[in-house]
C-alpha positions as CSV (number, residue, x, y, z in Angstrom):
1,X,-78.5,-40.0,-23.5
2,X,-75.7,-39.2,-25.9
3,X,-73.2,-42.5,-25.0
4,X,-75.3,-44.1,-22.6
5,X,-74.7,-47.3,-20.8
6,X,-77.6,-50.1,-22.1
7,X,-78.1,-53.9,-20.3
8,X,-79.9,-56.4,-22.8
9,X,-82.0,-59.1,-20.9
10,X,-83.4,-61.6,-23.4
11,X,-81.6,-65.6,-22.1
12,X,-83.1,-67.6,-24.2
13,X,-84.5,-69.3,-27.2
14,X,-82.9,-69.1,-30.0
15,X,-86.3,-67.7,-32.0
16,X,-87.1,-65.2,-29.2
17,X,-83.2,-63.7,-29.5
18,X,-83.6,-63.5,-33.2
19,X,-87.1,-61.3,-32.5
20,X,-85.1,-58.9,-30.0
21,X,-82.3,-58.4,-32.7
22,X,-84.4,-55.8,-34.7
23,X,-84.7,-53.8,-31.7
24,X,-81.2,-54.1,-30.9
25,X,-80.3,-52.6,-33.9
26,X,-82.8,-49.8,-33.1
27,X,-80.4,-48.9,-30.2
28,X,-77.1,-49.1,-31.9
29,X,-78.4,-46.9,-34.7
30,X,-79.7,-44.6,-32.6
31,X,-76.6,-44.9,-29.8
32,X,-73.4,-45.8,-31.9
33,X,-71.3,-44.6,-28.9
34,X,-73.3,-46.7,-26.3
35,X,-71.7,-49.7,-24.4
36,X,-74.5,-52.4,-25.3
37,X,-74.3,-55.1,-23.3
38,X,-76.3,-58.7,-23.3
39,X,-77.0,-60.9,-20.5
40,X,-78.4,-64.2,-22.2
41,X,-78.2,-67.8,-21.0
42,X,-75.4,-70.0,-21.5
43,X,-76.8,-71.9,-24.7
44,X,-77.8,-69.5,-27.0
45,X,-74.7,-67.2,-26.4
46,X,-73.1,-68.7,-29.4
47,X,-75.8,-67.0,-31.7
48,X,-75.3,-63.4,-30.0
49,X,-71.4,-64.2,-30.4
50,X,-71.9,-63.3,-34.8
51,X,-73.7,-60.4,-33.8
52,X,-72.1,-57.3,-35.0
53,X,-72.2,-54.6,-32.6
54,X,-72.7,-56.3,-29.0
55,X,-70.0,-54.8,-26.9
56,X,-70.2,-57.8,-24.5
57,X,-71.6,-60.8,-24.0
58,X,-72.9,-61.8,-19.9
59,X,-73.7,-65.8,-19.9
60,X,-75.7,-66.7,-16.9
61,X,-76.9,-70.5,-16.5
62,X,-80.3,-69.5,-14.2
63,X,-81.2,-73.2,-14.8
64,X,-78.2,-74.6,-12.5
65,X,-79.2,-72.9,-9.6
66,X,-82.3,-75.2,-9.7
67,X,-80.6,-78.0,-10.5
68,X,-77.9,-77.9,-8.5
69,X,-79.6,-76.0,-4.8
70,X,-76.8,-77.8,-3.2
71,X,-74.1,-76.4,-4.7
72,X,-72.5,-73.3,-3.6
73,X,-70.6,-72.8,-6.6
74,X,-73.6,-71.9,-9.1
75,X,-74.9,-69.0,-7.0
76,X,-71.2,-67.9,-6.6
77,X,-71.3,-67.4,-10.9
78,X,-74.7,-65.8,-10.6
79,X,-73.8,-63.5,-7.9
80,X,-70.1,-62.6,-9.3
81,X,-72.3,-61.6,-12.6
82,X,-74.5,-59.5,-10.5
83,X,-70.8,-57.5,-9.0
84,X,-69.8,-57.1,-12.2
85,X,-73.4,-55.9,-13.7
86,X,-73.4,-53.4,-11.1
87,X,-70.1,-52.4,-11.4
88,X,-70.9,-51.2,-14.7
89,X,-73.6,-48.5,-13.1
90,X,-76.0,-49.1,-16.5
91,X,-78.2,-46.1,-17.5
92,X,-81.2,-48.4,-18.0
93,X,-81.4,-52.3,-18.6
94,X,-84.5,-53.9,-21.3
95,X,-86.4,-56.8,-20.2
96,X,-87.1,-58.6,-23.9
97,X,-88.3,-61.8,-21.7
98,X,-90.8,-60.7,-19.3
99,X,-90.1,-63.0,-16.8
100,X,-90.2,-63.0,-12.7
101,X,-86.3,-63.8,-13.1
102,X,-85.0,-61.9,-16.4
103,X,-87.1,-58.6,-14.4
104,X,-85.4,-59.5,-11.1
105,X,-81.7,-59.5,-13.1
106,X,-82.3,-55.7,-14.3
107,X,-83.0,-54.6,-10.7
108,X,-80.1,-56.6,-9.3
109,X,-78.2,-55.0,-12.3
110,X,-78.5,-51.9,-10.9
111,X,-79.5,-49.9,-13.7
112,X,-80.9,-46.6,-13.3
113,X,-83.8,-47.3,-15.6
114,X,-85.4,-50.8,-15.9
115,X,-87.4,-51.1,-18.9
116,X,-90.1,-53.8,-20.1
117,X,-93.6,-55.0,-21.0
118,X,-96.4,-54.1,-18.8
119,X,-98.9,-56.5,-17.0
120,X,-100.6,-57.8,-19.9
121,X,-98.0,-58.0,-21.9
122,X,-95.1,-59.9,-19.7
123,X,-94.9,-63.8,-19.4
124,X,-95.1,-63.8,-15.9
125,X,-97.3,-60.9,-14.5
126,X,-95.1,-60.1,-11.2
127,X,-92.5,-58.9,-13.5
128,X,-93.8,-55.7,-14.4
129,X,-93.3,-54.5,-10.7
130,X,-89.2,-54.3,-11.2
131,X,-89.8,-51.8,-14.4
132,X,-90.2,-48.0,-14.2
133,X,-90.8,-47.5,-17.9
134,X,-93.3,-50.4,-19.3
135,X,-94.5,-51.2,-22.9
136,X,-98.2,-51.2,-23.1
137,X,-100.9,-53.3,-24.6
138,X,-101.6,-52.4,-28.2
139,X,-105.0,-51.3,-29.4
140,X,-105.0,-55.0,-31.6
141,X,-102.3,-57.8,-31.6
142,X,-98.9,-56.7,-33.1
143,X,-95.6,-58.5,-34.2
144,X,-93.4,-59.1,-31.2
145,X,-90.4,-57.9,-33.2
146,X,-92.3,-54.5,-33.1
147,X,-93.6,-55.4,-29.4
148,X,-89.1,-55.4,-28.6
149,X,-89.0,-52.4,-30.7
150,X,-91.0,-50.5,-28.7
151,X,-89.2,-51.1,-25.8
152,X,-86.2,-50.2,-27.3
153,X,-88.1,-47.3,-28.2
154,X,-88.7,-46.0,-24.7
155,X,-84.9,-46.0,-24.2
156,X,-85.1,-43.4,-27.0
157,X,-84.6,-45.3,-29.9
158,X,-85.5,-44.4,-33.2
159,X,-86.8,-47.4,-36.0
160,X,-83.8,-48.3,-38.3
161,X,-84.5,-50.6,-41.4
162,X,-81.0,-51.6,-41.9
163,X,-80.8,-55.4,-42.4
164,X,-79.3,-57.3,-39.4
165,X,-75.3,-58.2,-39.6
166,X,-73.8,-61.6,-38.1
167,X,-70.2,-62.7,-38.9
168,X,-70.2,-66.3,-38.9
169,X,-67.1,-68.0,-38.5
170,X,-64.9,-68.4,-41.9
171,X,-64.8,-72.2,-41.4
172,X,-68.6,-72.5,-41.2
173,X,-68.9,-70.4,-44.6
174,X,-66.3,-72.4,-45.8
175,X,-67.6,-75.5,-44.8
176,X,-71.4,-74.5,-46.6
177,X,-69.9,-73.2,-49.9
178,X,-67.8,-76.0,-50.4
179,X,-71.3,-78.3,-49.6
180,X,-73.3,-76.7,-52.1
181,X,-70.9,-76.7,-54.6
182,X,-69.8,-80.4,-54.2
183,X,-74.1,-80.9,-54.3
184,X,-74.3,-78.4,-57.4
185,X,-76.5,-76.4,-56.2
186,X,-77.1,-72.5,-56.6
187,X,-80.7,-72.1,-57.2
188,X,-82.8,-74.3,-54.5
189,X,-85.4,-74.0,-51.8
190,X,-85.1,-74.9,-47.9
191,X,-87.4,-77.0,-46.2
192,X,-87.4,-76.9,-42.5
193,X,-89.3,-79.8,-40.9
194,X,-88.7,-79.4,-37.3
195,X,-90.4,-78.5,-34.4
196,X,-89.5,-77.7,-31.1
197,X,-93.0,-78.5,-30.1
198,X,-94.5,-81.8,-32.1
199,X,-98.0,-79.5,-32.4
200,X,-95.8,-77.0,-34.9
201,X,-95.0,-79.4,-37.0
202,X,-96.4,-80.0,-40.3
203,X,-96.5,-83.6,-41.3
204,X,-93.2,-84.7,-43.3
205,X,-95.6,-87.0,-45.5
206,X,-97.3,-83.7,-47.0
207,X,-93.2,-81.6,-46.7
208,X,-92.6,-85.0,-49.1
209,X,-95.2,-84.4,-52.1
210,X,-94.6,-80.9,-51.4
211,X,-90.7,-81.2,-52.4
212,X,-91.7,-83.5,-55.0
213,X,-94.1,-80.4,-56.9
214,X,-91.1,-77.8,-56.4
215,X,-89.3,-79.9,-58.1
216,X,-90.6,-81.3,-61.0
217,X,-93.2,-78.3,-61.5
218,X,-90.7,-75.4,-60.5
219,X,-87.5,-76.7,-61.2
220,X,-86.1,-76.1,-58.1
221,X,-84.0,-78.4,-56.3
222,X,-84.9,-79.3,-52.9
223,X,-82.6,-79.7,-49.5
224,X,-84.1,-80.4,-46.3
225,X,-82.5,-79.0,-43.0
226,X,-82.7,-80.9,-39.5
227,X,-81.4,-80.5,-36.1
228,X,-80.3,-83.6,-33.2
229,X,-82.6,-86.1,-33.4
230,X,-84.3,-85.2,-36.9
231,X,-82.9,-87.1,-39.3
232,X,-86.1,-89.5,-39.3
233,X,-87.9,-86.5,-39.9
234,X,-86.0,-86.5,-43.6
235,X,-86.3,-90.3,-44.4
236,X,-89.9,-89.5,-43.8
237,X,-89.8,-86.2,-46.4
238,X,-87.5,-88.7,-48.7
239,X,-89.8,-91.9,-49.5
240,X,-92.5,-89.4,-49.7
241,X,-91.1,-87.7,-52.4
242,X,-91.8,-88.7,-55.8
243,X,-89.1,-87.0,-57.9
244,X,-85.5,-86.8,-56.9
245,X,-84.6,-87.6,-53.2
246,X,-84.2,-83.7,-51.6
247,X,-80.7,-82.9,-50.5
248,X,-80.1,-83.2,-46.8
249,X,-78.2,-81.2,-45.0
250,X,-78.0,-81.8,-41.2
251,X,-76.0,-78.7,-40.4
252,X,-75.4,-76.7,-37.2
253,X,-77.4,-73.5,-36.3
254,X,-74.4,-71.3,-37.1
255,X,-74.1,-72.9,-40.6
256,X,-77.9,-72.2,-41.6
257,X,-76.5,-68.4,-41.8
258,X,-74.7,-68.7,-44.9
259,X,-76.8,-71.3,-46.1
260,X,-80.2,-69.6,-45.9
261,X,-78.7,-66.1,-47.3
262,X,-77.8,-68.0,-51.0
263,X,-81.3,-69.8,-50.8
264,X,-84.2,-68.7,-52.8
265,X,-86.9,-69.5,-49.9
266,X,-87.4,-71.6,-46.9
267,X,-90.6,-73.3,-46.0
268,X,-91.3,-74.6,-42.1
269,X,-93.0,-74.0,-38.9
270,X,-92.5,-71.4,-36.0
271,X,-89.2,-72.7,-35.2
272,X,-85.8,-71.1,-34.8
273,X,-84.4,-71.8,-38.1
274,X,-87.9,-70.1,-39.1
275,X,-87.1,-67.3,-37.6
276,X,-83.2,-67.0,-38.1
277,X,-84.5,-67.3,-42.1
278,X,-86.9,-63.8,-41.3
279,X,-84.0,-62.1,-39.9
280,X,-81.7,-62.6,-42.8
281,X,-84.6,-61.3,-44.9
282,X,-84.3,-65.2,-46.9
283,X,-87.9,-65.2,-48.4
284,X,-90.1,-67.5,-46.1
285,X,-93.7,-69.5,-46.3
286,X,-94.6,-70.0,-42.5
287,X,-96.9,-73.0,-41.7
288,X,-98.3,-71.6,-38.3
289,X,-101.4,-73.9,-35.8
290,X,-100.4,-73.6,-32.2
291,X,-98.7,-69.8,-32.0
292,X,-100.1,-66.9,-33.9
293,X,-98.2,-66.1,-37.3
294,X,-99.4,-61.8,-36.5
295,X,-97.1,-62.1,-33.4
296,X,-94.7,-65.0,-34.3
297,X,-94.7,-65.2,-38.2
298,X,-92.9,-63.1,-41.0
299,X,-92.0,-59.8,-40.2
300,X,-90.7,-58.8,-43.9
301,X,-93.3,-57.4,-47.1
302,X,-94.2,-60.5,-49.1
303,X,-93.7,-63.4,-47.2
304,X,-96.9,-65.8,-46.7
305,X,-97.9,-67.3,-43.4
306,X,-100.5,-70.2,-43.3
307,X,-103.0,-70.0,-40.5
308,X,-106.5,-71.8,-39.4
309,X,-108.7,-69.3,-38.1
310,X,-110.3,-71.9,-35.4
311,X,-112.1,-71.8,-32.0
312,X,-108.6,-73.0,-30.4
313,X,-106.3,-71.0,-33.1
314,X,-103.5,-69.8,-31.5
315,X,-103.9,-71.8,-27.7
316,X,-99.9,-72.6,-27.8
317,X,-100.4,-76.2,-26.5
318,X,-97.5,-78.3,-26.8
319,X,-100.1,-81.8,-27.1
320,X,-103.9,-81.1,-28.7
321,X,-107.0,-83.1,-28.0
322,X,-108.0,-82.5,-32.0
323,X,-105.4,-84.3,-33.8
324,X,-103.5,-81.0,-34.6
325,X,-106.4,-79.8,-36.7
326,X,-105.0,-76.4,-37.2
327,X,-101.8,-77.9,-39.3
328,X,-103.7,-79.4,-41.9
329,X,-102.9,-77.6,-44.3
330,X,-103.1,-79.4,-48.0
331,X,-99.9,-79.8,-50.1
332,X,-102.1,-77.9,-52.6
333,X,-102.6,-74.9,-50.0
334,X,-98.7,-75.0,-49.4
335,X,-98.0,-74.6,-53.0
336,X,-99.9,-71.8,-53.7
337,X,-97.7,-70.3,-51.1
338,X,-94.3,-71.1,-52.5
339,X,-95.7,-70.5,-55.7
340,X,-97.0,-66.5,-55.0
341,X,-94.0,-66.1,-52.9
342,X,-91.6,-67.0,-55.6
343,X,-92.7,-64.7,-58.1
344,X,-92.8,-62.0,-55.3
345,X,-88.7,-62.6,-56.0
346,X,-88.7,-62.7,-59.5
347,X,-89.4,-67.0,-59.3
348,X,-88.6,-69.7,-61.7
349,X,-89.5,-69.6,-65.0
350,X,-92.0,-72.3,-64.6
351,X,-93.6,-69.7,-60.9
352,X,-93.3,-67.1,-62.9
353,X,-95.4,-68.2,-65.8
């Protein structure tokens, strides 16, 4: 395929698009005549909208047409998508999702190929019926960044290393720069509390002492992000911390760009500001219990990722029966982390010795 036509199907989260972006880039290296073009769900559109490279952009709200059976109108937008997908006449469509309706999309699309995971791999095993090209199992668990680069791979993609480009809007860099400078701040380390599930989170008691010791024994300001309905999360971190009260900064998704590309490190769970963090190659410590950190942590040389190697590691429950026993990591145990990353980047004075 020298300028080939190539259908994206990955609709959602915000974590899992950030995974499929490396292979992405795969396919624009290797096709930079290609059309690439993305179907993804209405709400994470904005994210795929700073994304250099994405000829076009298909938002498709699968959700309505289960909320809203009744209504003729929501399967009128799905199916004028599907015209317009097949007007197209793709070369081959890749499933990053794996699901029973993202594999259902790339036939309807049309495409001449349909590519995605096989039947142990996929979310939903009935999916790997609509592909003729599947990714199989590998001989011991991998990353799932290398999982999407593989299928990007059997659309003939060769690996590219270059670093991922977004282009956030001027008045969100605007509006960050301005914050840190009004906050004096040019040297200082992210904390990211959140969750999407409560079992990923590690307690904001322990991200509280933890702020306190980069602090006082790294000198290293400390600024807290949160998302809706976090802000507790913070006045937690806050009277927990000894030393100065960390910055907080409650900013949008598109504004942690430009704020975790001047930071020196962010530390949180498997969340999508986690991940976002990994793909601007921001040096990261990942506090993983529920979700593997060899498919879901760091993808980058030097990061740390904290794991419990447990009976129930890695089960991906959203409550647990053991008190979340496999986040209790000590703020001692966190340190270290920060500590050993930190003079991976040339750290402060006090990290570095």
């Amino acid at each position: 395929m020298n300028a080939p036509k190539i259908l994206i199907i990955r609709l959602s989260a915000l974590g899992d698009i950030l995974h499929a972006l490396p292979a992405f880039a795969d396919l624009r290296s290797s096709f930079p005549a290609a059309r690439i073009d993305w179907l993804v769900g209405n709400k994470a559109a904005f994210l795929l909208s700073t994304v250099e490279g994405i000829d076009h952009i298909y938002m498709i709200d699968t959700n309505a047409l289960i909320a809203a059976r009744s209504k003729v109108s929501a399967w009128r937008k799905v199916l004028e998508i599907i015209r317009v997908l097949r007007s197209q006449q793709y070369d081959c469509s890749v499933d990053f999702q794996g699901l029973l309706k993202t594999a259902f999309l790339g036939f309807l699309s049309g495409a001449r190929t349909r590519i995605g995971f096989s039947k142990e791999l996929v979310r939903e095993p009935p999916a790997h019926w609509f592909y003729q090209r599947r990714l199989q199992k590998p001989s011991k668990q991998s990353h799932i960044v290398e999982q999407n680069r593989g299928l990007a791979a059997l659309a003939g993609a060769h690996s590219d290393s270059a670093p991922l480009k977004f282009h956030v809007p001027e008045l969100d860099v605007k509006f960050i720069n301005d914050l840190l400078e009004k906050e004096g701040l040019s040297e200082f380390v992210i904390i990211n509390p959140g969750g999407g599930w409560p079992t990923k989170r590690w307690k904001p008691e322990r991200f509280g002492a933890l702020a306190s010791r980069i602090q006082t024994e790294l000198h290293l300001p400390v600024a807290v992000t949160t998302g809706p309905g976090e802000d507790m999360l913070y006045e937690i971190i806050a009277a927990h911390c000894s030393s100065k009260r960390p910055h907080h900064f409650p900013v949008s998704f598109l504004q942690l760009i430009p704020l975790f590309s001047r930071a020196r490190l962010l530390v949180g769970g498997d969340t999508g500001p986690f991940h976002l963090a990994c793909a601007l190659g921001t040096p990261v410590v990942g506090i993983f219990g529920p979700t593997s950190p060899i498919r879901n942590g760091p993808w980058r040389e030097g990061d740390e990722a904290l794991a419990r190697t447990l009976d129930c590691s890695s089960c991906h429950g959203r409550t647990c029966p053991t008190a979340n026993e496999c986040m209790e990591f000590t703020v001692d145990e966190v340190f270290s982390a920060v500590v050993r990353r930190l003079e991976n980047t040339g750290g402060s004075q006090s990290a570095r010795g």
